[in-house]
N, C-alpha and C positions, 0 to 999 in steps of 0.2 A: 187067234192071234193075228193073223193075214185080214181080218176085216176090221179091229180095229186100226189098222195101219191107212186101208182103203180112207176110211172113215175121215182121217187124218189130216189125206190129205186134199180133199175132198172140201176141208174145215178153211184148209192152206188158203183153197182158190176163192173162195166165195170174200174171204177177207181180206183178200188183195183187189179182187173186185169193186168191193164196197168201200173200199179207201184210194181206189183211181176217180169212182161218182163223186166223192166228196171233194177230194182234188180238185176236179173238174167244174163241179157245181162253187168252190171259192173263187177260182181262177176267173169267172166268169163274173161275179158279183164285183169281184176290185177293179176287174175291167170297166164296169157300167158306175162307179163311186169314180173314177178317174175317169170318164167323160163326160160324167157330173161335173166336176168339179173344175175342166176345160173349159166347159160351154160356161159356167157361172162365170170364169174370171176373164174368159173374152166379154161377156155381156157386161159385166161391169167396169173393165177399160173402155167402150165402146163408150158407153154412160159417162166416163168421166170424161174422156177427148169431147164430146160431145155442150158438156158443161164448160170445157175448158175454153175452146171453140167462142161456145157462148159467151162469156166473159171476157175475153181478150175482145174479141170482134164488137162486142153491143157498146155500144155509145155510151151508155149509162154507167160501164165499166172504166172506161179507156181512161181517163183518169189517175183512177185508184191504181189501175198497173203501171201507167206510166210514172208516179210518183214512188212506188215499190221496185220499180225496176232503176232510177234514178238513184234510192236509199240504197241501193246494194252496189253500184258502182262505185259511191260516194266510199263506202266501210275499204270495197278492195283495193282500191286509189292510197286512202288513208291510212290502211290499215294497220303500218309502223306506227304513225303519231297515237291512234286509239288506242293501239294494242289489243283490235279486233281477233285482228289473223295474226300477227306478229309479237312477238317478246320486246322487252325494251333492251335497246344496245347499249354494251359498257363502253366506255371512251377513257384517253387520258390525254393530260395537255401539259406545256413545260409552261410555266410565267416564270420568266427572268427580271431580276430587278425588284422583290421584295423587300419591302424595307424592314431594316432589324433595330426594335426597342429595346431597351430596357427600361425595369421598376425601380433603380437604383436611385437615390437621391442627387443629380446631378449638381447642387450647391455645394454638397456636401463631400464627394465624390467623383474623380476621376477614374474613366474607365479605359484600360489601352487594351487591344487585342483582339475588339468588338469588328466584324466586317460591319459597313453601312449597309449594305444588299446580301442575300443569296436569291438561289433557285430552287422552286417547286414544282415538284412532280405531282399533278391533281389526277385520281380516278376515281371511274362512278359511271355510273347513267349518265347519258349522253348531256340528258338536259342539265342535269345537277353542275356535271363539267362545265358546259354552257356557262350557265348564272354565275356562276366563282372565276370565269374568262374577266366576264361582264364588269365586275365587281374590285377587278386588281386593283385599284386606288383606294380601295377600305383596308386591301388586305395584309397584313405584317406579321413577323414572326419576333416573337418575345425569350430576351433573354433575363431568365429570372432570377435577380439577384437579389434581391427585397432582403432576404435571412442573412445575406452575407458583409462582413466587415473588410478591411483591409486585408489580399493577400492575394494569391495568385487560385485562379479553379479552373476546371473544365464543365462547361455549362452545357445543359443540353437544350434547344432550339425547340418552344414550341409553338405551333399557328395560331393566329388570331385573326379573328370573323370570321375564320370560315366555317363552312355550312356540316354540319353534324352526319349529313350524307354523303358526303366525299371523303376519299382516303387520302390524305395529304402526306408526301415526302419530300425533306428538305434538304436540299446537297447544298454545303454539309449541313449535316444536322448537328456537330458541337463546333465550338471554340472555346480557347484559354486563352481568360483573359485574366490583365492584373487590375485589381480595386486599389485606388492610392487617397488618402482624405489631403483635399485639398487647401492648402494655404493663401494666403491674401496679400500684395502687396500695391503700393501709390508708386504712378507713373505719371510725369508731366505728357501731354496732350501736344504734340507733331501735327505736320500736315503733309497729306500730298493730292496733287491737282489729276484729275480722271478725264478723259473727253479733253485732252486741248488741244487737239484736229480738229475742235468741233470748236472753238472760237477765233475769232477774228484777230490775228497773231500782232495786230496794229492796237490791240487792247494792253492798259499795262495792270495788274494786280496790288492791292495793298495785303502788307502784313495782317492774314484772321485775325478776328480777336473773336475767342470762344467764349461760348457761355458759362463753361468753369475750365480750369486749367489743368485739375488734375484728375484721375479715375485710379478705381480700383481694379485689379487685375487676380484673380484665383485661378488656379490649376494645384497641380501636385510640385511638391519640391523642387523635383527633375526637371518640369517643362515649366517652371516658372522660373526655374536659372537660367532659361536660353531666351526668355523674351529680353530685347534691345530696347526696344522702342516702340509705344500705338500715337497711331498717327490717325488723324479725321480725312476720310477721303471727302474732296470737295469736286461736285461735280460743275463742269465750266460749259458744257453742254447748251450753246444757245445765248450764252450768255456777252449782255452789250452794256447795262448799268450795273448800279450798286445791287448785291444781292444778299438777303439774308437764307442759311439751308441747315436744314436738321441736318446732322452726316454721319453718315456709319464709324464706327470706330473698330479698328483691326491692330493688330501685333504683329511683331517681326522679331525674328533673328539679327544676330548682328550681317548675315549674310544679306538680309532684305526677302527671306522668306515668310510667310503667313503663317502662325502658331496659333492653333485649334483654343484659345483661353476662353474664360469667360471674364466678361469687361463691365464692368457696373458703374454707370450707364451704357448700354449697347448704343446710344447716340448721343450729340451733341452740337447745340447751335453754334453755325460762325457766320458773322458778319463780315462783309466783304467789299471795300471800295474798289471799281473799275472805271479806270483813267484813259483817255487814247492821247497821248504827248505825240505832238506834232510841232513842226517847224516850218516858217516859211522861207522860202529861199529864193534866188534869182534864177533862172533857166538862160544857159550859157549856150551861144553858137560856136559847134567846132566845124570847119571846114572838112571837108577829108576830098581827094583825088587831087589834080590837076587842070586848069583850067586852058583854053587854048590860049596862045600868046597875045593875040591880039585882043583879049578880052579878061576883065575881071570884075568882081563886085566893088562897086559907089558903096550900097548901103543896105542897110536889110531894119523890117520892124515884124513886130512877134506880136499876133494876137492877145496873149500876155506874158508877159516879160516876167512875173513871179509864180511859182506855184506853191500849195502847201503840200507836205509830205508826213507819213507818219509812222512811225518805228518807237521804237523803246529807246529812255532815254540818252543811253550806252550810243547806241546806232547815231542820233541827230547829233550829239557834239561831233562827231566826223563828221559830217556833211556840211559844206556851204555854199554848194552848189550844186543844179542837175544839169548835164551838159550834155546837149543833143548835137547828133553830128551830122550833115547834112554834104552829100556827092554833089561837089559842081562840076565836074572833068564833061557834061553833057551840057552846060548852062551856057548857053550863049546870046539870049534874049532876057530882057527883063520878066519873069515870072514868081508863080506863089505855089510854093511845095506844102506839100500837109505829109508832120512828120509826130510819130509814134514818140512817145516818154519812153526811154527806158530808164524804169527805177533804178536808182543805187544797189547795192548789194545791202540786207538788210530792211530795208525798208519796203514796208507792206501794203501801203496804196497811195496815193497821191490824190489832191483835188482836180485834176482833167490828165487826161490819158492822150492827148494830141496836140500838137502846136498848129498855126496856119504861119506862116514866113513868109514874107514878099518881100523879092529880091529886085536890086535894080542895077543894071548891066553895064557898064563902062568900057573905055578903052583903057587898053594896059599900059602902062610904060615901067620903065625900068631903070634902078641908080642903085649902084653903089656905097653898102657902108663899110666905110674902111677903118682896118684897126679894133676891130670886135673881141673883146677880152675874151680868154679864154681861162675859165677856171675848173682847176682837178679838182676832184670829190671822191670820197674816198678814201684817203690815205694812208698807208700802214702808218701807226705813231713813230714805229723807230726809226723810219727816212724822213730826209729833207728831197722836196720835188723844184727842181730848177730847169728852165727852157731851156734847150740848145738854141735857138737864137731865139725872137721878140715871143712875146706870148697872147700874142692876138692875130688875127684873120680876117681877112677881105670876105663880106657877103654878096652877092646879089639879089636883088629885091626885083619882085614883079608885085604893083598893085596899079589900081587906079589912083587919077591925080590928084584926088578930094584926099584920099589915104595917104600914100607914097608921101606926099611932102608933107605929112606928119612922123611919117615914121625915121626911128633912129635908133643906138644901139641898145639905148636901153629895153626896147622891143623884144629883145630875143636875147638867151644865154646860150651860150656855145662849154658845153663840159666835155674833160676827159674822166674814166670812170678808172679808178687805179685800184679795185678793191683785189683783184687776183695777181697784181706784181708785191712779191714779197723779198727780194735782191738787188743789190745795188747793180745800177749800168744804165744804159743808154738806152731808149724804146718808143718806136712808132708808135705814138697811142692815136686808134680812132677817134673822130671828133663829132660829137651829136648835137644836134641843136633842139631848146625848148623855147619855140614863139608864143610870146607873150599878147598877139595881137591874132584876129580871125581875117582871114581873104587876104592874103597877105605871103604871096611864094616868096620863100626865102630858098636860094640857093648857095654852097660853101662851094670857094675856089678853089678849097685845098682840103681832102677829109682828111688826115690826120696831122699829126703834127709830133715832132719831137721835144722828148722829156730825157732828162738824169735824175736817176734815183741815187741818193748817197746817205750812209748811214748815219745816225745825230753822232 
């Protein structure tokens, strides 16, 4: 029993033995497979640096890398727009100001309720966004009312041209609106003038005469009760003769506002005579200041003595003369002034725009006109006007002697102005004098003079 145990163990050791050689003898074999397999993969980097080396560096190469390494900067540069290295980007954009259609038969058909524009909300790929930016003048949104009759709805808003690849939202995207079938009425044909800043206001107009007198007018009931009036706008823009113009035709309100109709014809000819009335007339010399005493004007002559003038014919019956005023209070030699036209009130140009005047210088003397009537104007009707004493007044006169001893009373009016005495009694009234002659100092001895007022 004790030798097999011996035996045993005996069996133990020899088997532990020969499974440490085997250990040993592996542990050694993976070693020399791994410094194989070292030494191959340095020798083979060596080989390829070496290739690589070669190729980069030889002439015959440089090239081919230089064009391969140019292609690969070009993709990573690029590489959003290819979609090399990168995804494509989604985008969204707002366009304001769409325009809104409808299919509705608009002869037939009145539409209220409809906006003219919304806004759209575009998303998508960047570029699809892009092109539908690009595009905003094709693009509109349609209100589809083709199926529908007269009455009130709520329509929903869909796009039109845009591209299948973008997701379009419309703010809003409905309205209600009301369909109304439209009715027809005859209006006689008005007018009114457009641009007349832009014509020469010295132009005068003949009454249009249109190429027809009357048009057609539709809309719906409602807005066909508030038109007043269409009128042909005529455009006067430039305009110096006769002119014939096609012209818009528009509707109003009785207020003189613009109603949305439609007008059948949308235009209409008017013929047009343009007239410039003009007058000619004398150019009058007024004196203005004072002269020194020892000196006045002999005589004066006017480069021309008439000018023509031109305003509308309203303006020339007032006018019969243009009266230039000329400062002598500085004049003390014979000389020649060059003096400025100023137009009448009204009137829009003249044929010359300056006088030349040659004045000729005298000495002054001086007489008395005595007994110069004096007459009131004015009158309240329910008084009688009577002098406290004579009703006339002593002048003094300064002219030269070629003038002076022509002048006399009938020269000059002397008035009193009685438009603000409204009761009877006794009153100072100031006394004004209107000289009916030029160069010509009239002096009063006495400014006013005494009146009684008494009732009829």
């Amino acid at each position: 029993m004790m030798k097999r145990r011996n035996e045993k163990k005996s069996l133990d050791s020899e088997n532990k033995l020969e499974l440490a050689k085997t250990i040993a003898e592996t542990s050694e074999s993976l070693k020399k497979t791994y410094t194989n397999i070292e030494n191959g993969f340095v020798r083979g980097f060596k080989k390829l640096s070496t290739w690589v080396d070669y190729i980069i560096f030889n002439q015959r190469f440089a090239r081919l890398v230089a064009v391969l390494l140019a292609l690969f900067l070009y993709l990573v540069i690029n590489g959003e727009n290819t979609g090399v290295f990168t995804t494509k980007m989604q985008q969204s954009i707002s366009l304001e100001g769409i325009s809104v259609i409808s299919n509705v038969s608009e002869s037939v058909y009145e539409v209220e309720g409809l906006p003219e524009t919304v806004d759209v909300i575009v998303r998508g790929e960047s570029g699809d966004v892009q092109f539908a930016s690009q595009q905003k003048a094709s693009l509109q949104v349609l209100a589809d009312l083709e199926s529908f009759g007269e009455g009130t709805y709520e329509v929903t808003f869909q796009p039109v041209n845009f591209s299948d690849d973008v997701e379009v939202t419309i703010e809003p995207s409905k309205a209600v609106v009301s369909v109304k079938k439209k009715l027809a009425n005859t209006f006689t044909i008005g007018h009114d003038y457009i641009n007349t800043d832009k014509m020469d206001k010295s132009y005068s107009l003949s009454t249009p005469v249109f190429s027809q007198t009357e048009v057609i007018v539709k809309a719906s009931e409602e807005t066909l009760s508030q038109v007043a009036f269409v009128k042909a706008l005529i455009n006067l823009d430039g305009v110096k003769a006769d002119f014939v113009q096609e012209c818009t035709l528009v509707a109003y309100d009785q207020s003189g506002d613009r109603i949305d109709v439609d007008i059948l014809p949308k235009t209409v000819g008017a013929t047009v005579e343009v007239t410039q009335p003009s007058k000619e007339v004398p150019i009058v010399i007024k004196s203005t200041g004072v002269m020194s005493d020892e000196y006045a004007i002999e005589s004066y002559e006017l480069d021309n003595e008439t000018m023509t003038i031109y305003a509308t014919e309203e303006v020339l019956d007032t006018i019969e003369e243009v009266v230039i005023e000329v400062p002598v209070n500085k004049i003390t030699t014979d000389t020649v002034i060059t003096m400025p036209i100023m137009l009448p009130p009204g009137v829009t140009s003249g044929s010359i725009s300056k006088v030349s005047i040659i004045l000729k210088v005298g000495k002054s003397e001086e007489v008395t006109l005595e007994n110069v009537k004096v007459t009131p104007i004015n009158v309240n009707s329910n008084f009688v006007v009577s002098f406290v004493e004579e009703n006339s007044i002593d002048v003094l006169v300064n002219a030269s002697k070629n003038i002076i001893d022509f002048i006399s009373a009938t020269d000059l009016d002397i008035v009193i102005d009685l438009a603000e005495y409204d009761k009877a009694g006794v009153y100072s009234i100031p006394l004004s004098m209107v000289p009916k002659v030029q160069f010509v100092h009239f002096a009063l001895l006495n400014n006013t003079i005494q009146i009684k007022l008494e009732e009829k």
